[in-house]
PyMOL Python script that loads the backbone (N, CA, C, O; Angstrom):
from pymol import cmd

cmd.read_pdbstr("""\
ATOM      1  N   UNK A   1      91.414 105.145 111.878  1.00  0.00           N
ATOM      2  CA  UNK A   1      91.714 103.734 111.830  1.00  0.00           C
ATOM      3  C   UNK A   1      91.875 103.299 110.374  1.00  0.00           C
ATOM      4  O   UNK A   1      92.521 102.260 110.236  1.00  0.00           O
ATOM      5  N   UNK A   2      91.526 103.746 109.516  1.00  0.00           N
ATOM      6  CA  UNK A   2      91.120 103.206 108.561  1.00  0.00           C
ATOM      7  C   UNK A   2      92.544 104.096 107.485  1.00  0.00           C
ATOM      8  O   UNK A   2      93.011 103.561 106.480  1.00  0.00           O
ATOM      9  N   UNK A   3      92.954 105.337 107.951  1.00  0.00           N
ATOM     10  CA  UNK A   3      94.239 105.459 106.766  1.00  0.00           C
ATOM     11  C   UNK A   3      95.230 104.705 107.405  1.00  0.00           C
ATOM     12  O   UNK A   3      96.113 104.133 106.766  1.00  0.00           O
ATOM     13  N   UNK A   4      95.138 104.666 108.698  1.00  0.00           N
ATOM     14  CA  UNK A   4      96.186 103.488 108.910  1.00  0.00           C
ATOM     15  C   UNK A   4      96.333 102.636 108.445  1.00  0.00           C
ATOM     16  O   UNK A   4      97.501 102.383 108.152  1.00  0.00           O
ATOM     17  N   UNK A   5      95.139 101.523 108.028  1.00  0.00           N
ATOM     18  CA  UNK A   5      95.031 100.393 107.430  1.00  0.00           C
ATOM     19  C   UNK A   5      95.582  99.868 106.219  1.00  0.00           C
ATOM     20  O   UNK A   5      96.041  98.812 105.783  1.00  0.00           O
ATOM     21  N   UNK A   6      95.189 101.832 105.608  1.00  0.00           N
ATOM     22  CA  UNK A   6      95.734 101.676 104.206  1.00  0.00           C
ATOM     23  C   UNK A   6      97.064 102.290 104.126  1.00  0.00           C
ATOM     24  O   UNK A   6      97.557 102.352 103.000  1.00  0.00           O
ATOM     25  N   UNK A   7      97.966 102.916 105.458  1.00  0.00           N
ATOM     26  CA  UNK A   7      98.890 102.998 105.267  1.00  0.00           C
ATOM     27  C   UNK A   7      99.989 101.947 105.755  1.00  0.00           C
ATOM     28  O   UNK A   7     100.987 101.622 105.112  1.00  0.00           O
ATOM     29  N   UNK A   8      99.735 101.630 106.607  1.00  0.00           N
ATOM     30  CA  UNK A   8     100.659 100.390 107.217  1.00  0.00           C
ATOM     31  C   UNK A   8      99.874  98.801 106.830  1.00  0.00           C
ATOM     32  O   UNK A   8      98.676  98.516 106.816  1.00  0.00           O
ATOM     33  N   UNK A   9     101.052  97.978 106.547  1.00  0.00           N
ATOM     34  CA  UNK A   9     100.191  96.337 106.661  1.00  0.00           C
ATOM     35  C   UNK A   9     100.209  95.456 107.756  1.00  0.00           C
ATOM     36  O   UNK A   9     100.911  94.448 107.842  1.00  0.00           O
ATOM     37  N   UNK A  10      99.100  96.038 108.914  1.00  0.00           N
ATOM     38  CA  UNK A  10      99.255  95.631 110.152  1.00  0.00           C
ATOM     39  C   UNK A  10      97.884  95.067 110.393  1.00  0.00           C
ATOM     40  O   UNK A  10      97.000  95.322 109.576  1.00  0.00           O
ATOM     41  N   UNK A  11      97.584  94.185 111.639  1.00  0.00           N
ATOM     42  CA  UNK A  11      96.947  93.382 111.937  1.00  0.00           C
ATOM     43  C   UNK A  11      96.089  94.723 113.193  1.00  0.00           C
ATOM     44  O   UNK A  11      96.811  95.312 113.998  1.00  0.00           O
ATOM     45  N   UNK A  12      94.821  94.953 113.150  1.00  0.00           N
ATOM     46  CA  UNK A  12      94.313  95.420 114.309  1.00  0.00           C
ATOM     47  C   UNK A  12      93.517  94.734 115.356  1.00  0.00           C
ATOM     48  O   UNK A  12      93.025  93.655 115.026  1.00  0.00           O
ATOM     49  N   UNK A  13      93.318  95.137 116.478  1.00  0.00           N
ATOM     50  CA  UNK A  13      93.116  94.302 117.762  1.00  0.00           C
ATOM     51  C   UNK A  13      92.164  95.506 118.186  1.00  0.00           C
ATOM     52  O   UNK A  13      92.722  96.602 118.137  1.00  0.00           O
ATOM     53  N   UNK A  14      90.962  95.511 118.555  1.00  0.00           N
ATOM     54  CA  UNK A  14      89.988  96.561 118.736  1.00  0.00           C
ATOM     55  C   UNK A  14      89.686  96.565 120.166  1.00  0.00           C
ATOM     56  O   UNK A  14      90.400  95.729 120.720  1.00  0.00           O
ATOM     57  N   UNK A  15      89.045  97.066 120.849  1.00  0.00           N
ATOM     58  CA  UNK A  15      88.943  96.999 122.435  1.00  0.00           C
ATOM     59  C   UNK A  15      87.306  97.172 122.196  1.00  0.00           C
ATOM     60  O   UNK A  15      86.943  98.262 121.754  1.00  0.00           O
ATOM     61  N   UNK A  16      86.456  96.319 122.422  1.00  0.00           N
ATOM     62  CA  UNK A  16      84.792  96.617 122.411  1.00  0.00           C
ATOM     63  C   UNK A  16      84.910  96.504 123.953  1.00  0.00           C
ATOM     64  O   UNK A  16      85.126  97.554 124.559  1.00  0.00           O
ATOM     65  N   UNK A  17      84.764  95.057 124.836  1.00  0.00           N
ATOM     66  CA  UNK A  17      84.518  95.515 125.985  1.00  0.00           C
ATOM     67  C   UNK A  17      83.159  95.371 126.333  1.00  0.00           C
ATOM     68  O   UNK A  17      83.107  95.266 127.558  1.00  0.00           O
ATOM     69  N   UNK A  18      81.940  95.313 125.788  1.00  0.00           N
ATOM     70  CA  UNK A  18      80.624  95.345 126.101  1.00  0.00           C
ATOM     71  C   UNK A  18      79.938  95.416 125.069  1.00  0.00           C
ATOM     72  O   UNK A  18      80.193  96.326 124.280  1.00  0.00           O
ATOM     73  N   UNK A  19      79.003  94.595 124.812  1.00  0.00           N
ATOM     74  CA  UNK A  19      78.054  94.020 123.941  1.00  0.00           C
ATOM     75  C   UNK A  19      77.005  95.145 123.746  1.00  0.00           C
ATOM     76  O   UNK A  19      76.266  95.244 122.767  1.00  0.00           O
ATOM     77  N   UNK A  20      77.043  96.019 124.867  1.00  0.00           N
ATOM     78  CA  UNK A  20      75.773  97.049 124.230  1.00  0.00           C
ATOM     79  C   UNK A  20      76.625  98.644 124.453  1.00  0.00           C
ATOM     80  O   UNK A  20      77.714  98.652 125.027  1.00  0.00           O
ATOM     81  N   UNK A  21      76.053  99.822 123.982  1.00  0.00           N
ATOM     82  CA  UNK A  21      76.048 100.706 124.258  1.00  0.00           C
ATOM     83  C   UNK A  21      76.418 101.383 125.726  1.00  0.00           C
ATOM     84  O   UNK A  21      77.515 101.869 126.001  1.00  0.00           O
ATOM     85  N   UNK A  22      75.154 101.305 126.700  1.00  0.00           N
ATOM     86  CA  UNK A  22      75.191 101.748 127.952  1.00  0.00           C
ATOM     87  C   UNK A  22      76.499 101.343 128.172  1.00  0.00           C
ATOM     88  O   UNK A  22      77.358 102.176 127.882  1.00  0.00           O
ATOM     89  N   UNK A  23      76.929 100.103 128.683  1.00  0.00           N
ATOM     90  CA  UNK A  23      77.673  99.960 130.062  1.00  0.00           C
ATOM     91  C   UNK A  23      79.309 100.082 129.266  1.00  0.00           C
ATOM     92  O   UNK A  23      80.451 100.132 129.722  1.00  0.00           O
ATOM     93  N   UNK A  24      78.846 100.096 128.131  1.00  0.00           N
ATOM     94  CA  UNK A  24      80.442 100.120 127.163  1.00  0.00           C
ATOM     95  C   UNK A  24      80.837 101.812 127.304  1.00  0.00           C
ATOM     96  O   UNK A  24      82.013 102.087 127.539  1.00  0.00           O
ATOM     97  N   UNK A  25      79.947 102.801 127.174  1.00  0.00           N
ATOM     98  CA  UNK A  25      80.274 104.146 126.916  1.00  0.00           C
ATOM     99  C   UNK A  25      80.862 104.309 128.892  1.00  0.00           C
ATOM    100  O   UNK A  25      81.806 105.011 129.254  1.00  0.00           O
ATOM    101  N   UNK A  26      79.954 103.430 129.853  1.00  0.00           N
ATOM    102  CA  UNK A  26      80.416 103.302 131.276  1.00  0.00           C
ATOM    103  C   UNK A  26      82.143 102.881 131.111  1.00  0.00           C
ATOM    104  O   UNK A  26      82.878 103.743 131.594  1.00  0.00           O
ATOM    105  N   UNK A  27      82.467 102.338 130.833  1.00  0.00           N
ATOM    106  CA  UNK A  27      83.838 101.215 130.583  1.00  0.00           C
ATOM    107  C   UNK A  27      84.598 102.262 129.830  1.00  0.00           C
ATOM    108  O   UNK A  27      85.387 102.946 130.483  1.00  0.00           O
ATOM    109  N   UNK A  28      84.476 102.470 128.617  1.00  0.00           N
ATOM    110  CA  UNK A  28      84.654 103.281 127.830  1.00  0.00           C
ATOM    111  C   UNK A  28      84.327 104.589 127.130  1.00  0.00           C
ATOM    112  O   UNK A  28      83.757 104.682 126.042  1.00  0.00           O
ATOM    113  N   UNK A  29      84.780 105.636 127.928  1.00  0.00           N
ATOM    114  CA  UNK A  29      84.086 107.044 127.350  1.00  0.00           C
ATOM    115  C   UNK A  29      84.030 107.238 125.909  1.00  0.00           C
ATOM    116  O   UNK A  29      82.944 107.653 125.504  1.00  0.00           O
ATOM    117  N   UNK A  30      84.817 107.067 125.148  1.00  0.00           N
ATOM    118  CA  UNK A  30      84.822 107.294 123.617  1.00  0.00           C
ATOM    119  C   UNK A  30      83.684 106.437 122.718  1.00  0.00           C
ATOM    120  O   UNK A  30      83.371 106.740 121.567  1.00  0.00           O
ATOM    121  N   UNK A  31      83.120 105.284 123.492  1.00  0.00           N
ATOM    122  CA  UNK A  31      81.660 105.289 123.271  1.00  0.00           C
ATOM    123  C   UNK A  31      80.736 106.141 122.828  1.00  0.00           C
ATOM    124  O   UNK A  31      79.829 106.023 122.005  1.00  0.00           O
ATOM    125  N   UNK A  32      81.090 106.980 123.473  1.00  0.00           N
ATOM    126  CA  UNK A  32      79.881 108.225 123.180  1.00  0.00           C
ATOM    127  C   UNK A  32      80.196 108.715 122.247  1.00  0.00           C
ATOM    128  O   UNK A  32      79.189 109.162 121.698  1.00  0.00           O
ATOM    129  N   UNK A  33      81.772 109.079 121.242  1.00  0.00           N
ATOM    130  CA  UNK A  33      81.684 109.140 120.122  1.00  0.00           C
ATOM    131  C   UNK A  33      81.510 108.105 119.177  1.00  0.00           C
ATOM    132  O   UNK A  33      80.683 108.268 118.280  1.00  0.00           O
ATOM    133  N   UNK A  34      82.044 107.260 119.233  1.00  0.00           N
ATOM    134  CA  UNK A  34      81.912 106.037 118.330  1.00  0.00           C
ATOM    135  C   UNK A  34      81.187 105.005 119.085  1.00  0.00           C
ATOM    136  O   UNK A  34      81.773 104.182 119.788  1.00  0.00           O
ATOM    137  N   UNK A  35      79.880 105.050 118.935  1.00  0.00           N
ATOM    138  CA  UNK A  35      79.311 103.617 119.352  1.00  0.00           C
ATOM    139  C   UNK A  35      79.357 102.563 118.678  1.00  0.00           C
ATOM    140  O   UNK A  35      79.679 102.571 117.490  1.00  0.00           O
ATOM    141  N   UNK A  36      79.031 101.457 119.351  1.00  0.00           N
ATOM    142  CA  UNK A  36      79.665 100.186 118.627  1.00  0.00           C
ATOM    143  C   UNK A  36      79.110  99.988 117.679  1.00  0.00           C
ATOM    144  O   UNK A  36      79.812  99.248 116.990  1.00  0.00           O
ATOM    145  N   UNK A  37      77.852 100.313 117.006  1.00  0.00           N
ATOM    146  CA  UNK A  37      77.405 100.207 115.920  1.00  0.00           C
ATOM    147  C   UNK A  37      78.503 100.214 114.776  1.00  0.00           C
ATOM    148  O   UNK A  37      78.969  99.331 114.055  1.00  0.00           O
ATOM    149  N   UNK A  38      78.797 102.030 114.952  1.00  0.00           N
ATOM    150  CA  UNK A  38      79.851 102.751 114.364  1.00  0.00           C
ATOM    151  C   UNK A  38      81.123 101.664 114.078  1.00  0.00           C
ATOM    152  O   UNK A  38      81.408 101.066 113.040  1.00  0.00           O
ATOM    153  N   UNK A  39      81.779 101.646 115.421  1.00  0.00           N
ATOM    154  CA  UNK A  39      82.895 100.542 115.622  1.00  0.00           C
ATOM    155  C   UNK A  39      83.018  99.279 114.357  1.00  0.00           C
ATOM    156  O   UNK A  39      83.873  99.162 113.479  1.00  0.00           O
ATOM    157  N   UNK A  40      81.999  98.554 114.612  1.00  0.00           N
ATOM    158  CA  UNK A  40      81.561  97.551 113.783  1.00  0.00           C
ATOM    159  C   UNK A  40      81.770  97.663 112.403  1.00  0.00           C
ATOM    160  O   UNK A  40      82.331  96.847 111.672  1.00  0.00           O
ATOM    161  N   UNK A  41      81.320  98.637 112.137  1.00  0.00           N
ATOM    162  CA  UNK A  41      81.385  98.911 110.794  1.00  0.00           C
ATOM    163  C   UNK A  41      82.183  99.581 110.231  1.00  0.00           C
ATOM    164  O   UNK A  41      82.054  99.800 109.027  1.00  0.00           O
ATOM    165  N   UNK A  42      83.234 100.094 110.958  1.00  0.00           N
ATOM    166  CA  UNK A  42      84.644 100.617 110.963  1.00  0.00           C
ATOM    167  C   UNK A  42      86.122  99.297 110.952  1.00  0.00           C
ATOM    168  O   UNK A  42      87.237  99.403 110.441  1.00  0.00           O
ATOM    169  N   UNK A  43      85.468  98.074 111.781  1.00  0.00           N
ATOM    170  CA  UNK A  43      85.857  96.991 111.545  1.00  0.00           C
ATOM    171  C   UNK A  43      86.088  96.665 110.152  1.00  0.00           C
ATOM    172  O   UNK A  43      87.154  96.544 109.549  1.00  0.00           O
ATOM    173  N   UNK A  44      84.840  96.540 109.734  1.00  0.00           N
ATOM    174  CA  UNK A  44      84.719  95.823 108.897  1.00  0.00           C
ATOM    175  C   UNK A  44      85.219  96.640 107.519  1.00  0.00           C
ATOM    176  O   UNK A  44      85.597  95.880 106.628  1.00  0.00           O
ATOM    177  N   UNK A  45      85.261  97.663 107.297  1.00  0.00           N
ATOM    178  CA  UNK A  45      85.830  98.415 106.183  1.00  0.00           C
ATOM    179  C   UNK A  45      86.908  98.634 106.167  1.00  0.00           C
ATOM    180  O   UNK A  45      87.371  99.352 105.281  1.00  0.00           O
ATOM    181  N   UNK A  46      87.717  98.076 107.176  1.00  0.00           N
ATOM    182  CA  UNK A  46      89.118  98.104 107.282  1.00  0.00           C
ATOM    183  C   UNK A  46      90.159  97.373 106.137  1.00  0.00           C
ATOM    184  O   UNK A  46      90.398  96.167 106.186  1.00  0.00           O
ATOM    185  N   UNK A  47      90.689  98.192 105.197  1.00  0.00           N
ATOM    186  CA  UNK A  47      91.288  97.271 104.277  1.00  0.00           C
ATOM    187  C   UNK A  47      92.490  96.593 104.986  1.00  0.00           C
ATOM    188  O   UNK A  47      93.374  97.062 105.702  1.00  0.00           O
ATOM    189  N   UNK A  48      92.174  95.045 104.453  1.00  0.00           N
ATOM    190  CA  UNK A  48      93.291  93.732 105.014  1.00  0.00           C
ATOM    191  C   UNK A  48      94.297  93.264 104.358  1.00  0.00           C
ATOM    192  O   UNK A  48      93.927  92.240 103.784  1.00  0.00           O
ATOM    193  N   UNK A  49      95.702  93.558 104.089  1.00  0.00           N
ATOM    194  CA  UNK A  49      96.498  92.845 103.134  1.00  0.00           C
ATOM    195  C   UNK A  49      96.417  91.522 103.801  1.00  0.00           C
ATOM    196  O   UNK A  49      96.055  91.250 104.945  1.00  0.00           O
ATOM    197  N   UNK A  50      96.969  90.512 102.529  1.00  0.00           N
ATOM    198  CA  UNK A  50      96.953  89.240 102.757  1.00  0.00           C
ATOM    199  C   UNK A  50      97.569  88.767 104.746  1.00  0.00           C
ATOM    200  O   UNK A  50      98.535  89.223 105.359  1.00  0.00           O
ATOM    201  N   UNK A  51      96.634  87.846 105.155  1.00  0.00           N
ATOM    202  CA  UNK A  51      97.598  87.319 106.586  1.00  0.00           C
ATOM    203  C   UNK A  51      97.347  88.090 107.402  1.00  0.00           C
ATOM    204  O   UNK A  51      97.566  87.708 108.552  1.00  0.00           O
ATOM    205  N   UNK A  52      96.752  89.582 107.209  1.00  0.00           N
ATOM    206  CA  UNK A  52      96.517  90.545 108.059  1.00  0.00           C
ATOM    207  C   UNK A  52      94.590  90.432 108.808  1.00  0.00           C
ATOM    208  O   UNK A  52      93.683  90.749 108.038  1.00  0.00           O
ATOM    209  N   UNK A  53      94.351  90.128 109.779  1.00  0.00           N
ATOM    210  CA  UNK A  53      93.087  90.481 110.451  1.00  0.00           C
ATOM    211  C   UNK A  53      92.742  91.548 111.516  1.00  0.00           C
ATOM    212  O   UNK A  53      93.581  92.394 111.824  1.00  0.00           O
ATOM    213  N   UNK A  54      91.522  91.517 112.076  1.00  0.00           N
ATOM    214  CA  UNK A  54      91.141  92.392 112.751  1.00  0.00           C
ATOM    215  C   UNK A  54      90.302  91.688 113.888  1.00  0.00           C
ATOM    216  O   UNK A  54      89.296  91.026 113.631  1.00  0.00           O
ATOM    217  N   UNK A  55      90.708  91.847 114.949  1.00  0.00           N
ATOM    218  CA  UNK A  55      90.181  90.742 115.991  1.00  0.00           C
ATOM    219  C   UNK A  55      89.835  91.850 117.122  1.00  0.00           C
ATOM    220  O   UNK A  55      90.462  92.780 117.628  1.00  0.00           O
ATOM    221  N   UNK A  56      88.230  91.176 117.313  1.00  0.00           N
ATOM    222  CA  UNK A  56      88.109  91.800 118.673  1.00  0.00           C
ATOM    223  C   UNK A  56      88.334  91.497 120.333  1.00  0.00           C
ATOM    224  O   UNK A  56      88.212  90.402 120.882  1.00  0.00           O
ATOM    225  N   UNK A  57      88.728  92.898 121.022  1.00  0.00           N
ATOM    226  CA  UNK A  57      89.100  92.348 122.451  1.00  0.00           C
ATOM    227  C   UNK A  57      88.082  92.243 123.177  1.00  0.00           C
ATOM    228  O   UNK A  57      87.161  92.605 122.445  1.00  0.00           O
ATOM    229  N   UNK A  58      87.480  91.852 124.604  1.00  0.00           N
ATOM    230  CA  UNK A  58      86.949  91.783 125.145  1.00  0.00           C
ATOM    231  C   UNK A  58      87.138  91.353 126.828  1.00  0.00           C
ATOM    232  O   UNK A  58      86.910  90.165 127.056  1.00  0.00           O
ATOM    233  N   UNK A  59      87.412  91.943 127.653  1.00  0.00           N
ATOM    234  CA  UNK A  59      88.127  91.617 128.892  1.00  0.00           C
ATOM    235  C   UNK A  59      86.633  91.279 129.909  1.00  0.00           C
ATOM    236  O   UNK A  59      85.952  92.286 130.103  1.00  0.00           O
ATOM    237  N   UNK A  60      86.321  90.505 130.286  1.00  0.00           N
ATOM    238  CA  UNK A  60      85.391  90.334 131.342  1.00  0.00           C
ATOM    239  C   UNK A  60      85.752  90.309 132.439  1.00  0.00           C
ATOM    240  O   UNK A  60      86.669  89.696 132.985  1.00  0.00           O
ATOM    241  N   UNK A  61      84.316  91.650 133.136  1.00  0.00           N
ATOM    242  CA  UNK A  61      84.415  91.928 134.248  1.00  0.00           C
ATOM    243  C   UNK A  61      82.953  91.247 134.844  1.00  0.00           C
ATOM    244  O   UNK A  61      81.875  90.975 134.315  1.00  0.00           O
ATOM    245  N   UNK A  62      83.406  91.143 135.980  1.00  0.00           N
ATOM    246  CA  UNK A  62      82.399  89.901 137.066  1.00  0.00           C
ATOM    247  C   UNK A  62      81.372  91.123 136.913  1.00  0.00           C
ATOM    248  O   UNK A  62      81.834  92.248 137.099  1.00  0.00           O
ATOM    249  N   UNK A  63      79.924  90.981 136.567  1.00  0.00           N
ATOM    250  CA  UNK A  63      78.752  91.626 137.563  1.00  0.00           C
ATOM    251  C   UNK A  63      78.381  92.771 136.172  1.00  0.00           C
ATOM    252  O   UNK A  63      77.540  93.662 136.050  1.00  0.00           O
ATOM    253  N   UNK A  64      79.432  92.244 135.277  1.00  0.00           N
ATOM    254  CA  UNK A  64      79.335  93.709 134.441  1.00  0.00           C
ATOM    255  C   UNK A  64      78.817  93.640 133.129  1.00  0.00           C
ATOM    256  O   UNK A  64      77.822  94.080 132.554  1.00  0.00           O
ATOM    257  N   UNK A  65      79.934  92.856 132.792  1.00  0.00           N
ATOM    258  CA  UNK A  65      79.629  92.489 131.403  1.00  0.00           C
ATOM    259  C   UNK A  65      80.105  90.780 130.865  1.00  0.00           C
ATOM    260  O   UNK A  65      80.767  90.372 129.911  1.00  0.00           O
ATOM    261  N   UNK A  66      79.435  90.132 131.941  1.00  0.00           N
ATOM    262  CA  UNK A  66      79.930  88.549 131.863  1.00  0.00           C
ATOM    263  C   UNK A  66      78.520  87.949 131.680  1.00  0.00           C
ATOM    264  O   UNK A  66      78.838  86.893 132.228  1.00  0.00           O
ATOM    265  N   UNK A  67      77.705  87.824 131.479  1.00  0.00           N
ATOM    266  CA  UNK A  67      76.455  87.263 131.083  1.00  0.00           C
ATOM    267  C   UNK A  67      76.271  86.884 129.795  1.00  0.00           C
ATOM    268  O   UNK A  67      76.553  87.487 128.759  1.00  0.00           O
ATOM    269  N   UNK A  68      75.464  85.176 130.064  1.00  0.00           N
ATOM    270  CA  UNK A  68      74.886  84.676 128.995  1.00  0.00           C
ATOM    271  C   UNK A  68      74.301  85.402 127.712  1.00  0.00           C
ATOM    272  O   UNK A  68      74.413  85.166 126.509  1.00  0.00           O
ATOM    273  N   UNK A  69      73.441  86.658 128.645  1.00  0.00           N
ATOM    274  CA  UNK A  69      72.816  87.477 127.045  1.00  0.00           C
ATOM    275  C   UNK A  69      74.080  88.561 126.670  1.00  0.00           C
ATOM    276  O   UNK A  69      74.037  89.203 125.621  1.00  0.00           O
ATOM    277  N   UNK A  70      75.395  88.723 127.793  1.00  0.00           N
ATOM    278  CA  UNK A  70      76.764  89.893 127.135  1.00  0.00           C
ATOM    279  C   UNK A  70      76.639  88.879 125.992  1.00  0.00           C
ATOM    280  O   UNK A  70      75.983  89.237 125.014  1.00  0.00           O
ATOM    281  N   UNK A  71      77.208  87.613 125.996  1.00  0.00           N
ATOM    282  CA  UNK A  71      77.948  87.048 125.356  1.00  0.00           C
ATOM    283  C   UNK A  71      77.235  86.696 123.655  1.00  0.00           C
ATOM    284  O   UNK A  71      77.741  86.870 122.546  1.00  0.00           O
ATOM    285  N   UNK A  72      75.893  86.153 124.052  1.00  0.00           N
ATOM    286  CA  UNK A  72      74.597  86.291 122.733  1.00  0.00           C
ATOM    287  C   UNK A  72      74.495  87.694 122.129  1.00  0.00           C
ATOM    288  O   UNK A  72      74.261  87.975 120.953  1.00  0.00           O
ATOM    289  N   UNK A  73      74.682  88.401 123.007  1.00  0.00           N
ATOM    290  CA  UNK A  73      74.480  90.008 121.931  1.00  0.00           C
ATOM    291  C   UNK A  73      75.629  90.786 121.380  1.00  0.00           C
ATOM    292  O   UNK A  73      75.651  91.698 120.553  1.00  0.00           O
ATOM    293  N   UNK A  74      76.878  90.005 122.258  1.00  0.00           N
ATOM    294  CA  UNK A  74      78.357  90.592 121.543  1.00  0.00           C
ATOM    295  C   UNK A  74      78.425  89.711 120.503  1.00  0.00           C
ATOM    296  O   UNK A  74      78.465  90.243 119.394  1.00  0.00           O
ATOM    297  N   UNK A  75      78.454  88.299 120.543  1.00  0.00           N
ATOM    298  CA  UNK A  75      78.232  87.313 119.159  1.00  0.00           C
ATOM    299  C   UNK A  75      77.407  87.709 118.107  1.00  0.00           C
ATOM    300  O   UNK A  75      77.775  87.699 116.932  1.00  0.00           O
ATOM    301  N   UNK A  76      75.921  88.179 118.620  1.00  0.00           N
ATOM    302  CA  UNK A  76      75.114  88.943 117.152  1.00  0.00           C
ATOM    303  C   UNK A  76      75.617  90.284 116.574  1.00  0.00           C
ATOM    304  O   UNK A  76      75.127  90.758 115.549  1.00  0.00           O
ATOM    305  N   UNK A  77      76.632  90.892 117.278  1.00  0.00           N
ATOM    306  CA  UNK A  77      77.151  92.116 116.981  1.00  0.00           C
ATOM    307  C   UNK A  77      77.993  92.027 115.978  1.00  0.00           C
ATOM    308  O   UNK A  77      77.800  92.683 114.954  1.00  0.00           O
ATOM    309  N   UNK A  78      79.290  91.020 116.151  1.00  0.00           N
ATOM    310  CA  UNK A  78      80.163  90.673 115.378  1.00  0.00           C
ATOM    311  C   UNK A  78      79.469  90.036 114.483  1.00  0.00           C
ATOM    312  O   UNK A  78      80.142  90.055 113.453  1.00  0.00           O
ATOM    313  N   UNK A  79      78.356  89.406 114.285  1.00  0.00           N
ATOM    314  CA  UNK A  79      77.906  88.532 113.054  1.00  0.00           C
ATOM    315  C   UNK A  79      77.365  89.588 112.225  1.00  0.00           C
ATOM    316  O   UNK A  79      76.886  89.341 111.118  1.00  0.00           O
ATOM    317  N   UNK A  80      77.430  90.949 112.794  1.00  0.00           N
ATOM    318  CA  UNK A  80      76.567  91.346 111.964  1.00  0.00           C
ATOM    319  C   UNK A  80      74.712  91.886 112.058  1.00  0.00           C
ATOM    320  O   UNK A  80      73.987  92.514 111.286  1.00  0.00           O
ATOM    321  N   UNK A  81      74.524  91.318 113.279  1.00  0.00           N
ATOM    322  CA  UNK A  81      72.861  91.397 113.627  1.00  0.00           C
ATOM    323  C   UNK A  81      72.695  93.301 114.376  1.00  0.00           C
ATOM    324  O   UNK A  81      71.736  94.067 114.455  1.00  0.00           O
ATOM    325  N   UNK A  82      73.925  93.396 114.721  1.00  0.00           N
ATOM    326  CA  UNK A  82      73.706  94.852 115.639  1.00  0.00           C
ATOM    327  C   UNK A  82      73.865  94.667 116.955  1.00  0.00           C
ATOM    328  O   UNK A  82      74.090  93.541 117.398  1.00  0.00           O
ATOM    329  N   UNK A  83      73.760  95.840 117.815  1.00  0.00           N
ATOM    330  CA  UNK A  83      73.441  95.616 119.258  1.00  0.00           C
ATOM    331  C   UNK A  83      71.798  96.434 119.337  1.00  0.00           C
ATOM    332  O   UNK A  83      71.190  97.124 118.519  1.00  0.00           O
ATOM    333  N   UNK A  84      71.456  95.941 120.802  1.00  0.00           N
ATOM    334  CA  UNK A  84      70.191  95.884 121.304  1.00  0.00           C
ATOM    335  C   UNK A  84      70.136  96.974 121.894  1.00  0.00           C
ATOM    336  O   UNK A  84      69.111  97.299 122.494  1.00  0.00           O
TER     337      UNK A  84
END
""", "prot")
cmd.dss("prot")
cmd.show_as("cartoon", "prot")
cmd.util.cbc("prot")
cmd.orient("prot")
């Protein structure tokens, strides 16, 4: 992700998907290599030319990952606090 960044001047769009570990590596197998910790901080070292960001996706599924505490622990993730 990251020679891309520095090779092209493009905007990235990330797929997290789940606020913690477990049900994200469920959703997403490559979890298990890159956990979101990882992710996060792969975000964030992403070099940005001007106008260019990095935004995360997140698709909610009913029963899964749609809850008051998904949503509090994907928000402390992106701020920076970690996941739980």
């Amino acid at each position: 992700m990251l020679a891309l960044a520095e090779r092209y001047p493009v905007s990235f769009a990330v797929s997290v998907n789940a606020s913690r570990d477990d049900p994200r590596s469920l959703l997403m197998p490559i979890n298990r290599k890159y956990p979101l910790k990882e992710l996060v901080a792969a975000m964030r070292r992403i070099p940005l030319r001007s106008g260019r960001k990095v935004t995360a996706e997140y698709v909610l599924l009913e029963g899964v990952n749609d809850s008051p505490e998904d949503a509090r622990t994907l928000a402390s993730l992106l701020r920076g606090g970690g996941s739980r």
